[in-house]
N, C-alpha and C positions, 0 to 999 in steps of 0.2 A: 165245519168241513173236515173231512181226517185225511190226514197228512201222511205219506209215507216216503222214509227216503232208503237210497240203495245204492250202491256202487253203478257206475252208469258202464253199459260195455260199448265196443266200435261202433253196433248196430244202433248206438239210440244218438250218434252224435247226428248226422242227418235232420234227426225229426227235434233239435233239442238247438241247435247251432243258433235257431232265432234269438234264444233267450241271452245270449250273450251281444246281443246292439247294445244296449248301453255301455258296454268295455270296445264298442270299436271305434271313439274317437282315443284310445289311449294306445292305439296300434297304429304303425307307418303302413301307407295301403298297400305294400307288396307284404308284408306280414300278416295283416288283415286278411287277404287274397288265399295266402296260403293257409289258414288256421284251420280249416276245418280236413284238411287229408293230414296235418302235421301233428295232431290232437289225435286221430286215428293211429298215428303211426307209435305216438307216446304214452299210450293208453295199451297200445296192443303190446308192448314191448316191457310193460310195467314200469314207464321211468315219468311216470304220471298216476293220479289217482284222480277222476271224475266221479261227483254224486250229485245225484238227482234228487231233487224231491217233487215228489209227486203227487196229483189228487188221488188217495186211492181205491175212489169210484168211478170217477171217469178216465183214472189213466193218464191225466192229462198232466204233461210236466210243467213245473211251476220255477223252477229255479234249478240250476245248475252252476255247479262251484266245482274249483279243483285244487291239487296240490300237488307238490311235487321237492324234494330236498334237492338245494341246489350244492353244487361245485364247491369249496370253499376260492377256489380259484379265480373260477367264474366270479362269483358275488364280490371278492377282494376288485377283480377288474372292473364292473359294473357300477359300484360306489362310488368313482373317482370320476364318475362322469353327471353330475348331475342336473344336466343338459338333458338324459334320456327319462323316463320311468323304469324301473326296476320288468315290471310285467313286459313293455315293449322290448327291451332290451333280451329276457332268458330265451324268448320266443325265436327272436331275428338271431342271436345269435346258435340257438336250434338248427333255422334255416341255414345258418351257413355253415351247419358240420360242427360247429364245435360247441359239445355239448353243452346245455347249462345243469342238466338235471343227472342225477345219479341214476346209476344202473342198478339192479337190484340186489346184487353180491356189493359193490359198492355200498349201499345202504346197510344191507346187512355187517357188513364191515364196520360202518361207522356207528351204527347201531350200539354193537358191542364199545365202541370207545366213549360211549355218550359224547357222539361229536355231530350231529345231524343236524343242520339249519333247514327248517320248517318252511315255504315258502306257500300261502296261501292265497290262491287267484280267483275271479271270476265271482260270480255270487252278489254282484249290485244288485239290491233293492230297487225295485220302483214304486212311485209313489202312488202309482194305478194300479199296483199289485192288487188282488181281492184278500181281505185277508194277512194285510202286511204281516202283522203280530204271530199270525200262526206258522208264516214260510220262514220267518225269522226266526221263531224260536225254536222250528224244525232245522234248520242248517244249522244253528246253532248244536244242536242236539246230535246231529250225525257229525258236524267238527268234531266233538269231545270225543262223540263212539268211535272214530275211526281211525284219532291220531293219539289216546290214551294209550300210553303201553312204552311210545317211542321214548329213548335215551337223547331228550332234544338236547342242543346246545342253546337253539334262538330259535326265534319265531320271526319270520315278515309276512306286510300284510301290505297290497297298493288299494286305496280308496279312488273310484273314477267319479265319486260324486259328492256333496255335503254330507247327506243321509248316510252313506256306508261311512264316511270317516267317523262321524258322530257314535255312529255306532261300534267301531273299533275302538274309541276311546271310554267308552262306556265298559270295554272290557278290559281296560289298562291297560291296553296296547301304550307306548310310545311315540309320539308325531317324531319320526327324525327328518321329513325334508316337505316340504310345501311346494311345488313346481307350476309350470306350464308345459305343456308338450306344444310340440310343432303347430300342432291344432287348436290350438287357443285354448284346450279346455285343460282343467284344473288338476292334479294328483294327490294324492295325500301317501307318503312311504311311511308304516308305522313299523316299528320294532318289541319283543318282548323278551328279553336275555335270562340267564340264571340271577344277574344282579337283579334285575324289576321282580322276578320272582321271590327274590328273598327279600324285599320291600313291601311285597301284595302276597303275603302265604294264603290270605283267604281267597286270592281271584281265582274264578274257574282257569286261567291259564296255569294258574301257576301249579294245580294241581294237573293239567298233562306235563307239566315241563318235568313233574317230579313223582319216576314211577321206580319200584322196584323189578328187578330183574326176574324174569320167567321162571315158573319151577320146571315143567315139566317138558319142554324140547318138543313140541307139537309141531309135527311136519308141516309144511306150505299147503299141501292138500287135505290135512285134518283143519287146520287154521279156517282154510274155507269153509268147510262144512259146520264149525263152531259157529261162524261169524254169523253164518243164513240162519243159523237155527235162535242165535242172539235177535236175528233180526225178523224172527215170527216168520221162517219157511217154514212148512209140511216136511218131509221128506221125501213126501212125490214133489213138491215144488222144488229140493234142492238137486232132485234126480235132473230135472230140467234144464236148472240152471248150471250144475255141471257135468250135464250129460255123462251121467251117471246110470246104470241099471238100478235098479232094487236094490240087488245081492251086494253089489258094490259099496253102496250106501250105506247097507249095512255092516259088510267087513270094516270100513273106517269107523264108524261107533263102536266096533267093537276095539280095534286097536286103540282107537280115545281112550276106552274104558280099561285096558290091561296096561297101557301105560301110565292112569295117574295112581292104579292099583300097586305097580313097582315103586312108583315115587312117595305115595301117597297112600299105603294098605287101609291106613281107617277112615280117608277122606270120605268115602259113599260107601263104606261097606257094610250099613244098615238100611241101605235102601235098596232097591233093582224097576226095574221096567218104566215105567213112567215117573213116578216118582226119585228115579235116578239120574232121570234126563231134567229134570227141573230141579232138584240140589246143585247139578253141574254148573248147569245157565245161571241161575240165581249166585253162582259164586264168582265162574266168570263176569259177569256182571259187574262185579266190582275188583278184578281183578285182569283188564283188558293184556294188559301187557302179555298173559300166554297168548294172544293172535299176533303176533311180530314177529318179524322175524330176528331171529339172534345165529 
């Protein structure tokens, strides 16, 4: 079956919110109630990231996860209660005004201090999934591609069921707390710091916790356009997705290309046309951190 995954926008939480019943016994039911206008609202405002993975012949969504850097504030308060889960708690405290999740200047601030704690939500496994192996190692696969770059400090991760802990530990995540919620059912809080990092140099975490800094200052709106073409758009498809003209599309390629030309004169300057556009990717590829923001 082929799998595709991609930033989810406002319009797909509606047709996608089913996939998230297995994290609603880790919610109190007026946070429950509210999740799916509050998720629109943290998504639209960029103090949230949702990704989808998808069938990509029938469209049909398979799995949805998110993230989002939390507070250091927030999380210092939220620790000291572990009575709640980590997930119930950034949510309800959402609903009441006070933020859990950074703003995107915020981020980008913390960014530059290598000071950002990682929070990653949503994305339980089922055991009826079609295909476990494949959705799995597809979320896996859009984790790494979408949070490689950041100047983490920590990673957390809340487990709603056996299966997602097992699996969080199979990436050296950390178990730091074992719970019960209100609802009888079970939590797993995992951690993954600079110290587990410098313990596990070969885990896939520890290679996003440990990135070098951007060379070339690629605007918010070049970032985009890199990221869709990383991620196998056309350029009539990234016209789409950010309603873009043509001409448009194309002045940002070209500004791409005179800016890594100032930074970078001999990076691509044996190749041009097609073959310019696939040296670029192929190098971002392994160098994410220029889509971040700094």
């Amino acid at each position: 079956m082929p799998i595709r995954y991609r930033r989810a926008k406002v319009g797909d939480i509606p047709r996608t919110i089913h996939l998230l019943e297995p994290e609603r016994p880790l919610f109190s039911p007026d946070t429950w109630a509210a999740l799916p206008q509050m998720l629109g609202n943290l998504l639209g405002r960029g103090r949230i990231l949702l990704c989808i993975v998808d069938d990509s012949e029938s469209q049909e969504p398979l799995l949805l996860g998110g993230s989002g850097f939390l507070s250091p504030s927030f999380l210092s308060s939220a620790l000291h209660h572990p009575d709640k889960n980590l997930l119930d708690s950034a949510f309800a405290s959402e609903l009441e005004d006070r933020p859990a999740f950074l703003n995107t200047k915020q981020i980008a601030a913390a960014n530059r201090r290598a000071d950002l704690r990682l929070f990653t939500f949503f994305g339980t496994p089922r055991r009826t999934d079609p295909y476990p192996t494949l959705i799995v190692g597809a979320s896996l696969e859009a984790w790494t591609f979408l949070h490689k770059g950041y100047q983490l400090h920590e990673l957390w991760n809340v487990a709603g069921n056996e299966l997602h802990a097992e699996l969080l530990k199979g990436t050296g995540m950390r178990l730091v707390r074992h719970a019960t919620v209100p609802s009888g059912e079970a939590n797993w809080l995992f951690q993954f710091t600079q110290e587990d990092a410098a313990n596990n140099p070969s885990s896939q975490l520890s290679v996003v916790l440990h990135s070098p800094r951007p060379r070339f200052g690629f605007t918010i709106p070049q970032q985009q356009l890199l990221e869709l073409a990383l991620l196998d758009y056309s350029d009539r498809q990234a016209e789409v997705e950010l309603r873009l003209t043509s001409d448009a599309v194309k002045k940002r390629w070209r500004a791409i290309y005179e800016k890594i030309a100032r930074v970078d004169p001999n990076l691509l300057a044996r190749d041009s046309g097609a073959d310019r556009r696939r040296a670029l990717l192929q190098r971002l590829r392994h160098n994410l951190e220029e889509l971040r923001p700094w």
